[in-house]
N, C-alpha and C positions, 0 to 999 in steps of 0.2 A: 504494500500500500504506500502510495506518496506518504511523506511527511509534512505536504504544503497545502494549509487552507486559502480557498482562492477567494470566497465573498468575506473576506475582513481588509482593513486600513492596516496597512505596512508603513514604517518608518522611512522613508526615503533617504531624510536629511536632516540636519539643521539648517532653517529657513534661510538665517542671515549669510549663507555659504553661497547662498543663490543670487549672486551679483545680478543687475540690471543689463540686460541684455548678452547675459550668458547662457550656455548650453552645457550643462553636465549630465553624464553616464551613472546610470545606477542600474546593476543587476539584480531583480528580486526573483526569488521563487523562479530561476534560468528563464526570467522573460527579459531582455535588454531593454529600457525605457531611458528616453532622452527627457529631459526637463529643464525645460527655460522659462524667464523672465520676463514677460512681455509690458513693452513703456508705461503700463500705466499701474506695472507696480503687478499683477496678478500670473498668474502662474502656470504652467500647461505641461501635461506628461503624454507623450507619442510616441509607439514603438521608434529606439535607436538602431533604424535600418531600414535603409531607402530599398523601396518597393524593385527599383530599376537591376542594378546589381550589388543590392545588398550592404551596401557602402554604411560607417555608423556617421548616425546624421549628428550626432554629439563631437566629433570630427569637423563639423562645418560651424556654423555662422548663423547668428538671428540677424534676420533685416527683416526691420518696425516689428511686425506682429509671426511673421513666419522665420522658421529655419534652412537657410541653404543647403544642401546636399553638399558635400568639397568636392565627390568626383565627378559630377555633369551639371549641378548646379539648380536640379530643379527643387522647389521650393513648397515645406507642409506647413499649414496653417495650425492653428491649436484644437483642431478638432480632428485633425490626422488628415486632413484633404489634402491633396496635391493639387496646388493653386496657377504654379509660373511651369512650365515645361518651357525651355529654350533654345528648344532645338525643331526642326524643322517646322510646321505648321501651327506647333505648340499645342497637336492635340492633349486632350489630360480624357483619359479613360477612367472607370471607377476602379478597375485594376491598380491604379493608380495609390488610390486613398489609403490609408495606415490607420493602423487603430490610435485611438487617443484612450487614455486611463483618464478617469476621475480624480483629480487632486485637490486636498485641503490644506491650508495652511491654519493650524491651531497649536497652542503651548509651545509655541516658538523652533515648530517642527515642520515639517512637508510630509502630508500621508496619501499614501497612494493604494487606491483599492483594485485587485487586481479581474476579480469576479463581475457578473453582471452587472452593468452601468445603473440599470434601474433597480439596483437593492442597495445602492452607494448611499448610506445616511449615516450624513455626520456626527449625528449621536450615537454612534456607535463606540466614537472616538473613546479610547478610557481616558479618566479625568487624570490630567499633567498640568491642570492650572495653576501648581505651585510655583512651574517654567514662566509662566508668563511676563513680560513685561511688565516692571513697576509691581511685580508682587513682594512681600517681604523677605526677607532673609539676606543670605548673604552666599554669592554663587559661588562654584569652582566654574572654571573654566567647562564649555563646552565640547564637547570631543568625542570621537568616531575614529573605530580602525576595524580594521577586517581581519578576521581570526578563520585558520583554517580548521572549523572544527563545526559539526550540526550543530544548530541552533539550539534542539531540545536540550544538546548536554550540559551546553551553558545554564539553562532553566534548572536543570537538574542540581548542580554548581552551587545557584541561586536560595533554591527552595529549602537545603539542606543546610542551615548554616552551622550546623556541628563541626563541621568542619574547620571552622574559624580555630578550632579548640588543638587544631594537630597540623595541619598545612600551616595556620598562619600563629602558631601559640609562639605569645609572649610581642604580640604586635596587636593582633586581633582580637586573641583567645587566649584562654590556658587551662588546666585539668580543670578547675573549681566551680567552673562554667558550664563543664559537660552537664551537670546535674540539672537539666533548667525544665521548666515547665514550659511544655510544649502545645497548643492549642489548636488547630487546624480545622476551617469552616468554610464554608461555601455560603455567598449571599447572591442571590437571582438576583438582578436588575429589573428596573422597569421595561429594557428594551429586550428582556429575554436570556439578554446574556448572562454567565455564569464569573462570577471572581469568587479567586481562592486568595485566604487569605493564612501564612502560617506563622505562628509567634511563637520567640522563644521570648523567658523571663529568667533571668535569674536575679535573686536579692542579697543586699548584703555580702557583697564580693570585691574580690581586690579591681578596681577597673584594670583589665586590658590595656599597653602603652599608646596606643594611639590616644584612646577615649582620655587616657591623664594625662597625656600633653595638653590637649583640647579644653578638658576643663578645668581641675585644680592641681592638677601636679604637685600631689600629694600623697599617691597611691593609698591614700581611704576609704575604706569600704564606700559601695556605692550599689544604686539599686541600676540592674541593666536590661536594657530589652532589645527587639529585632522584630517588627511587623514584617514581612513580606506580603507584600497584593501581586498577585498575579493574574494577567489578563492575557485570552489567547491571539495568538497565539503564541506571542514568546514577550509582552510588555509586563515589566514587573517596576513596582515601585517598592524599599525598604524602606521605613518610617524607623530609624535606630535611638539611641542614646543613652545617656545616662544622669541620672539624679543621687541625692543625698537619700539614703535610704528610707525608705517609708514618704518621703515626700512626693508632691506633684510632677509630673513629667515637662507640665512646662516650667516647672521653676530649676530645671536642668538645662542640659545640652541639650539639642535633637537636630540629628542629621537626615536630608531624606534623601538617599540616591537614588535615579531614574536609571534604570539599566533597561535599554531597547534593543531586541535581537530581532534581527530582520534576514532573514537566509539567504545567502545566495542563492545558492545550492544544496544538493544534498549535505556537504560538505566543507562548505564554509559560508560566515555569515558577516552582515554588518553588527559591529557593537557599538551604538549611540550610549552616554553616559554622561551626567551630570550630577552635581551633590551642590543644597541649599543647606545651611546652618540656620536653626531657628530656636525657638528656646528664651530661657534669661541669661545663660550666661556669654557673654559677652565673645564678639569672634577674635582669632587669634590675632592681635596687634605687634608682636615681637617677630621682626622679620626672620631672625636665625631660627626661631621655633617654628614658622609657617613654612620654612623654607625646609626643615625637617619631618614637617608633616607631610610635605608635598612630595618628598622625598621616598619615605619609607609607603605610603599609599601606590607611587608608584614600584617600588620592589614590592608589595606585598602578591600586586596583580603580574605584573611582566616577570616576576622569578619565582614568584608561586602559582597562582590559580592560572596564570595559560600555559604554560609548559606543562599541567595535571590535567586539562580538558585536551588539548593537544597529543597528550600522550595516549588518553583514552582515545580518541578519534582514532589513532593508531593501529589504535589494537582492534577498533573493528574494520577496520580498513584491509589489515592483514586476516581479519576471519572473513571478508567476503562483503561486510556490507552492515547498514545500524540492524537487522534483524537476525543475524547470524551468530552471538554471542547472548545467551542468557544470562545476567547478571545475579545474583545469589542476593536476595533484599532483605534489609536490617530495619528494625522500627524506626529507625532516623529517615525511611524512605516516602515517608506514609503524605507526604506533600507532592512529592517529585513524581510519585506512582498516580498524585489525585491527579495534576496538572497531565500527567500523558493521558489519563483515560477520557478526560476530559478534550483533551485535541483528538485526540482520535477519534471521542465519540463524531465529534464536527465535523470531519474530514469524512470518515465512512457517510453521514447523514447527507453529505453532497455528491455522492458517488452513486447515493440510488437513484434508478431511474424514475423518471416523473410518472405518475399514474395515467394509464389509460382511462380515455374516458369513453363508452360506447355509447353509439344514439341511441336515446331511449329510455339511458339507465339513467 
């Protein structure tokens, strides 16, 4: 069975990455789509591959409202029509025309739905309005890289944060941690859709070095948590932090990172990621220390957590494929298990065929 749901909003981009009058390539779920900027500021997704000899039109040029082709020149509009043909009479046949994707721009993103045009509703979007412009908090930096590794293992990565306690112990995590109370639930939407939400807690614990650099750098006891929302197909938001034990969670830290996994392919994905600091305690103002934070956040992910989804990738890659190796599952799994049943149920429910209907009946 694929691993790709096609009537949902994918991550494309960050919006602000989308210059005015630019053309960028994005590969989603192995469909190439070009995406430009059109002058008055809105936005357009059309297969990246000219109808004539296949040329990527991400390769060429916007002029006003349409994209040039670079190798003969003819010209798609934002609805995927071929408009200019330049070359002998300048017929344009419907041959011609390219598909166009539905695109929104919301929470400071570019999503692009890959399935039927008319089930394309933007409330479908999951809620990222913490991203937004002029919301509060205090941002890290926006950022995106491609990982050669399935999208779901990452989610898998995500949902299971016990792992903080052994990959990343005495950064993230450390034994005292393991013990946490664990909660995992499902809340239906009003639009049908399903979010998983899993939380660990633990109280009363030495904080973790990131979280005491962050807040009191003091290594005293504190009370810690970890919400993960998960939304399908691979959009997850962590709601983290920590407080003075027993007290309120906003009278602490709280960090919320957005982690957006968008597939290539079978085999590798886009990772969008951002993190907002909210809370009462104050963001980090000593440059050596934010410079430190920024530092080991980056070793915790680029020398621990993708060189370990990476490796996994590996290993089914040399067994043949993601369904070719049964993995052996521990109660730490019981998130990671909810979130595939959950995309698969989606993905089989689009792969049945429509009901016949007979005259008469």
């Amino acid at each position: 069975m694929t691993s790709f749901l096609r009537n949902t909003w994918y991550v494309a981009m960050w919006a602000d990455d989308l210059e005015l009058g630019r053309v960028e390539s994005r590969t989603i779920c192995d469909e190439p789509i070009a995406i430009f900027r059109r002058h008055d500021g809105s936005v357009a997704a059309i297969t990246d591959q000219c109808s004539h000899r296949f040329a990527p039109l991400s390769a060429g040029k916007v002029c006003g409202d349409q994209i040039e082709c670079p190798y003969h020149g003819l010209q798609f509009d934002a609805d995927g029509r071929c408009v200019v043909n330049p070359h002998g009479s300048g017929r344009i046949t419907p041959a011609l025309h390219l598909r166009a994707y539905p695109i929104v721009e919301r929470h400071t993103l570019l999503w692009v739905w890959l399935g039927d045009a008319e089930r394309a509703n933007a409330d479908l979007i999951p809620d990222f309005s913490y991203l937004d412009e002029g919301a509060p908090g205090t941002f890290s930096h926006r950022d995106w890289m491609v990982l050669d590794v399935d999208y779901r293992l990452m989610a898998d990565n995500l949902l299971d944060l016990s792992h903080a306690n052994f990959l990343h112990e005495g950064l993230l995590g450390h034994a005292d941690m393991n013990d946490a109370d664990v909660e995992i639930r499902d809340v239906t939407e009003p639009s049908g859709a399903t979010t998983l939400y899993v939380t660990r807690t633990v109280d009363a614990v030495e904080p973790p070095h990131l979280f005491d650099l962050m807040y009191k750098n003091d290594r005293q006891p504190i009370d810690t948590w970890a919400e993960m929302r998960w939304n399908a197909p691979g959009y997850l938001r962590n709601h983290a932090g920590v407080t003075d034990p027993g007290r309120p969670r906003d009278e602490g830290l709280i960090v919320i990172g957005s982690h957006l996994l968008t597939p290539i392919n079978e085999r590798q994905m886009m990772y969008h990621i951002c993190a907002v600091q909210l809370g009462a305690a104050p963001p980090v103002d000593d440059d050596e220390v934010a410079e430190t934070l920024s530092r080991l956040r980056k070793f915790a992910f680029e020398e621990q957590d993708r060189p370990m989804v990476e490796a996994q990738q590996r290993a089914y890659d040399r067994a043949g494929g993601p369904d070719a190796l049964k993995p052996v599952m521990l109660t730490i799994d019981q998130g990671p298990l909810r979130a595939r049943r959950i995309l698969a149920d989606l993905i089989a429910a689009e792969a049945e065929p429509a009901p016949v209907t007979v005259a008469g009946h």
